[in-house]
N, C-alpha and C positions, 0 to 999 in steps of 0.2 A: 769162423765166427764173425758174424756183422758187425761192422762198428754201429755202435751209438751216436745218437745225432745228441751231440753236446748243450741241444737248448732242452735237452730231457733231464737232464741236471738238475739242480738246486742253485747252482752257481757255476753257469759253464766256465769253461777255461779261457781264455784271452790270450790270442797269438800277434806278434808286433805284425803291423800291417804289411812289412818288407818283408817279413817271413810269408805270409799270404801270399803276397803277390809271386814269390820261389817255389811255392808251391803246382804255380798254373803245371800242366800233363802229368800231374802223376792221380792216381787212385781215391784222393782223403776226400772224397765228394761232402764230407761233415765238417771239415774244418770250415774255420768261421773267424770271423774277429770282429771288434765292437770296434768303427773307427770315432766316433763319436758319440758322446754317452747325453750331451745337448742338444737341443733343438731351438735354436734363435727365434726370438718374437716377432720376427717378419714372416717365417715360416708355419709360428701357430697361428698368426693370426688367419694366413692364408687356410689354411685349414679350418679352421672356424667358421670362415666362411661356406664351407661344403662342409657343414655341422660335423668335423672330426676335432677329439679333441686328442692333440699329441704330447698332453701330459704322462713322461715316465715312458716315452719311447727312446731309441736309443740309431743312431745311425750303421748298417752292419752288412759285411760282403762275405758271401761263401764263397769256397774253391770253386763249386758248381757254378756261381752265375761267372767268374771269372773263366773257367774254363769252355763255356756257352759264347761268351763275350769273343773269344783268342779265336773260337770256332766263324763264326760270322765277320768279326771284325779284326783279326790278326791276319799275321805277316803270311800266314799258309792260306789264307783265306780268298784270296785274286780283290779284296777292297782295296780301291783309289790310293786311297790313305789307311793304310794299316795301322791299328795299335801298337805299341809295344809295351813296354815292361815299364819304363821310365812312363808312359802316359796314365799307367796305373796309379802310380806313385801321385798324382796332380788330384786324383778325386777327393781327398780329404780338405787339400785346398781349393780344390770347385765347388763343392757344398758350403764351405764358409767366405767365399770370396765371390759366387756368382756373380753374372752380367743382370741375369732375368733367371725366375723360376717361376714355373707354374705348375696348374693341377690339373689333372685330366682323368677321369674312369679310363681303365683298361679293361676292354672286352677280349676275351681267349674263348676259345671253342669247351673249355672247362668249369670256367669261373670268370664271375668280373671281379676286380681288383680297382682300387684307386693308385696312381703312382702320380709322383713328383716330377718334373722336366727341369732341371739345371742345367743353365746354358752360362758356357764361359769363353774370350776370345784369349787364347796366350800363342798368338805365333798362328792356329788351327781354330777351329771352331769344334768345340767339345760340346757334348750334349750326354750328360748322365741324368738316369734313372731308376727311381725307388719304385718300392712297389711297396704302400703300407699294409702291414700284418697286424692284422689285430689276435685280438687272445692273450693268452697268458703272457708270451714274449713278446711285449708291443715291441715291433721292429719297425723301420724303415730299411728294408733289403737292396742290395744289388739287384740290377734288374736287366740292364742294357747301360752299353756305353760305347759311343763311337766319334770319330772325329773328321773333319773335313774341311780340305781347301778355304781357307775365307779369300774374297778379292781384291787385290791391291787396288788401288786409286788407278793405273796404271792401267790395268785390267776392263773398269768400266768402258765403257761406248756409249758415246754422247747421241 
């Protein structure tokens, strides 16, 4: 039997986000969890400005884009700088702690989409991204997340 995709609910379930993230290679492509049920006034406004309004949306990552993510940008993956589990763990504080975020349509050979660009420096240069979901479950979804080399002072060449 199929699983049910939990936003077919009335009131899906809510799994602790460290449990998500223990999930990455296994099967539960519907698990999900709400890591933020806010959206800050720097963020609607930004959206306002590309006439969205992100009233009663909710911040939210599936097993599936996390397992997407591990796929492109994990430690099996031959990336520079690999993901890991502990960098999963930093997303709920890159959305409320960003450097810079912006907005940008995403074009796919399917659909276009609007997503979100949060960029953070802790050590690496993170760069996470939403995809917003309209309809019944206003979401802000996982989308992509990757990190890389920033350069030291050191590093430059005058």
């Amino acid at each position: 039997m199929a699983k049910k995709n939990p936003f077919d609910k009335e009131h899906p379930s809510k799994i602790p986000f460290s449990e998500l993230v223990e999930l990455i290679g296994t099967k539960c492509d519907y698990k999900f969890c709400i890591i933020d049920d806010t959206i800050d006034d720097e963020l609607m406004e930004l959206a306002a400005q590309h006439n969205i309004n992100l009233k009663g949306y909710k911040h939210v990552i599936e097993t599936s884009g996390i397992q997407y993510s591990q796929n492109r940008h994990g430690n099996k993956s031959g990336d520079r700088t690999p993901l890991s589990l502990e960098d999963y763990m930093l997303i709920p504080f890159i959305i409320r702690n960003r450097d810079k975020v912006s907005f940008s349509p995403s074009k796919t050979a399917s659909r276009e989409k609007n997503v979100i660009l949060y960029m953070k420096k802790i050590g690496y240069q993170y760069v996470y991204v939403e995809e917003i979901r309209n309809g019944k479950n206003k979401s802000l979804a996982f989308k992509s997340f990757r990190k890389r080399e920033t350069e030291s002072p050191s590093d430059e060449r005058g």
